[in-house]
C-alpha positions as CSV (number, residue, x, y, z in Angstrom):
1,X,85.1,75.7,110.1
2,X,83.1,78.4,111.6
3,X,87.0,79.8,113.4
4,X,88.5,80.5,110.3
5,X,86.4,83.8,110.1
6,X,86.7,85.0,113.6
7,X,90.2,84.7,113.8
8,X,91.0,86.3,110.5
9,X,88.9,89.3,112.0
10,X,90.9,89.0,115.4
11,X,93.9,88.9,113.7
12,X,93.0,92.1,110.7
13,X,91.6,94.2,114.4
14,X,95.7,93.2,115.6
15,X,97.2,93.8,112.7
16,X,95.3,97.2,112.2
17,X,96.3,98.2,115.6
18,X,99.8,97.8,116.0
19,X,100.2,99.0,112.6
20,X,100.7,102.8,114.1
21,X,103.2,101.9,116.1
22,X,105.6,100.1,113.9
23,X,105.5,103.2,111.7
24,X,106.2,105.6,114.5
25,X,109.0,103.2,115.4
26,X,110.6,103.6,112.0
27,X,110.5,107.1,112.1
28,X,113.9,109.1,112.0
29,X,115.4,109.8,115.3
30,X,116.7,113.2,114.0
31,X,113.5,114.6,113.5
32,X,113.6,114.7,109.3
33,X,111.8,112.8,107.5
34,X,112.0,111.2,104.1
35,X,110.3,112.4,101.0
36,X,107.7,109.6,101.2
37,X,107.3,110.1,105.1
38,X,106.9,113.4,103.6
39,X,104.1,113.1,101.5
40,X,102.8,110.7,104.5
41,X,102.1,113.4,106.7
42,X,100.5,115.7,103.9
43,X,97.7,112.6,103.0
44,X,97.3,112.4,106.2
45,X,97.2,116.1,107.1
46,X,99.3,115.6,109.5
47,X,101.4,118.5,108.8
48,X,101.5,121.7,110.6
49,X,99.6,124.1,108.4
50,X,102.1,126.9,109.4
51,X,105.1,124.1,108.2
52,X,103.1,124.0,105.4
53,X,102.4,127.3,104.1
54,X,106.0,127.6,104.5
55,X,107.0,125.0,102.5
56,X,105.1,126.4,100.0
57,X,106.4,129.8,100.4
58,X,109.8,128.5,99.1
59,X,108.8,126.6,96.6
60,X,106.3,129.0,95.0
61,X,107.1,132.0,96.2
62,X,104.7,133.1,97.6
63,X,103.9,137.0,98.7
64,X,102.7,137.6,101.8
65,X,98.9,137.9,100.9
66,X,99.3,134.5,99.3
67,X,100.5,133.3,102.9
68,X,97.9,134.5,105.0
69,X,95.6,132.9,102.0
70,X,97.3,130.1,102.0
71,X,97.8,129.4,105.8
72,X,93.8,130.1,106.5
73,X,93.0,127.3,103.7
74,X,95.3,124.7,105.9
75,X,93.9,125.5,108.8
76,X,90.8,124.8,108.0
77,X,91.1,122.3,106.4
78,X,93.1,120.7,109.4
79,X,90.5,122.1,112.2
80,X,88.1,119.7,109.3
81,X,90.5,116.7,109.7
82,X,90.2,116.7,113.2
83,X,86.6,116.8,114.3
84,X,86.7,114.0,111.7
85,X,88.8,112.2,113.6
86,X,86.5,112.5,116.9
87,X,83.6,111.7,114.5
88,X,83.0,107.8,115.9
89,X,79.9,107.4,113.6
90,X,81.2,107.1,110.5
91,X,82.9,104.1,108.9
92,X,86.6,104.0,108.6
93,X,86.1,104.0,105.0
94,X,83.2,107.0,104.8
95,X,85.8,109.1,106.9
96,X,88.7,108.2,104.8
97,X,86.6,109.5,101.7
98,X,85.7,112.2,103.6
99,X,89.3,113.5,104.2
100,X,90.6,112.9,100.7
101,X,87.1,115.3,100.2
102,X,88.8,117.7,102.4
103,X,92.7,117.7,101.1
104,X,91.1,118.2,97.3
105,X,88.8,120.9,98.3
106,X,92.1,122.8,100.4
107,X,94.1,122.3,97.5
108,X,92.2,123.5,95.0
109,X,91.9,126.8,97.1
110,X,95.4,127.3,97.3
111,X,95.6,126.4,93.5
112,X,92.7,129.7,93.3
113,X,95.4,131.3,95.3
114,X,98.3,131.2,93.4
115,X,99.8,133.4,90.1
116,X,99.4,131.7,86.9
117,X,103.4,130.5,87.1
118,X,102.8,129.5,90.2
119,X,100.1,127.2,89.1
120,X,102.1,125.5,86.7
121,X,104.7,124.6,89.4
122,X,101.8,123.4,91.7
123,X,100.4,121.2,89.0
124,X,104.2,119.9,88.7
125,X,104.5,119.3,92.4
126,X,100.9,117.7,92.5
127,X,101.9,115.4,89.5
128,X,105.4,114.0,91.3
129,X,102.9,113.7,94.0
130,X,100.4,111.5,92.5
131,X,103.5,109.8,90.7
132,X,104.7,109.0,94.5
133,X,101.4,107.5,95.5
134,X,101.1,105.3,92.9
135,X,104.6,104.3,93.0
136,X,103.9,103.2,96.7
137,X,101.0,101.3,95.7
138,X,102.3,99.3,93.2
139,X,105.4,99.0,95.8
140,X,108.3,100.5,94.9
141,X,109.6,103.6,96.6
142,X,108.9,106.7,95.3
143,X,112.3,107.2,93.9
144,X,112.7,104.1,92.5
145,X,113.2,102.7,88.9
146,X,114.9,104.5,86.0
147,X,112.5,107.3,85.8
148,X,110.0,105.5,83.2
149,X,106.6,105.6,84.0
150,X,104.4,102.6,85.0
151,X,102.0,101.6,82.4
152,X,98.6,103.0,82.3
């Protein structure tokens, strides 16, 4: 009886490990990604910060001053995200915690950053955001459904 334990360890340390791989598999060979891949990369500030501060350039308009803002913040805040990720001394969960710290304290910089209009479009943009994540926990893809929201 004393197996059971080990091997569901042995096999959660597998599982854990090959996971990376079976998402970089599925990744597009064209180099675009999906809007949930999307939002992937930015919980995971993965993205570029330059890619970034683009993409928010577009959709916000944002004037040059703003950029330079803007592009500092994610910098930052990804330089932060990847001494984290050398940091072997903390638990997978502490640093996890600690880089959601680090996205909500970038964003709400760039929030400081921005116009009031452009504020209300970020709050818009953050809300389909949160509305994605909690799609994808509950399973569904984030564009899924008939547009209702799940119950609270």
């Amino acid at each position: 009886m004393q197996k059971h334990p080990v091997l569901v360890l042995i096999a959660a340390g597998l599982i854990s490990t090959a996971a990376p791989f079976a998402i970089a598999q599925n990744s597009p060979s064209d180099g675009q990604q999906t809007p949930s891949q999307d939002d992937a990369m930015h919980r995971r500030g993965g993205m570029d910060p330059a890619q970034r501060t683009q993409e928010l350039t577009q959709k916000l308009k944002l004037n040059s001053d703003q950029q330079s803002k803007v592009l500092s913040i994610y910098e930052s805040a990804k330089s932060q995200m990847e001494s984290l990720h050398k940091d072997s001394s903390m638990s997978q969960e502490d640093r996890r915690s600690k880089m959601m710290e680090i996205r909500r304290n970038a964003d709400a910089q760039v929030r400081e950053v921005l116009d009031s209009n452009q504020q209300r479009k970020w709050d818009e943009m953050e809300a389909r955001r949160e509305q994605h994540m909690q799609n994808g926990r509950q399973g569904s893809p984030p564009d899924a459904g008939s547009g209702q929201q799940p119950p609270q």
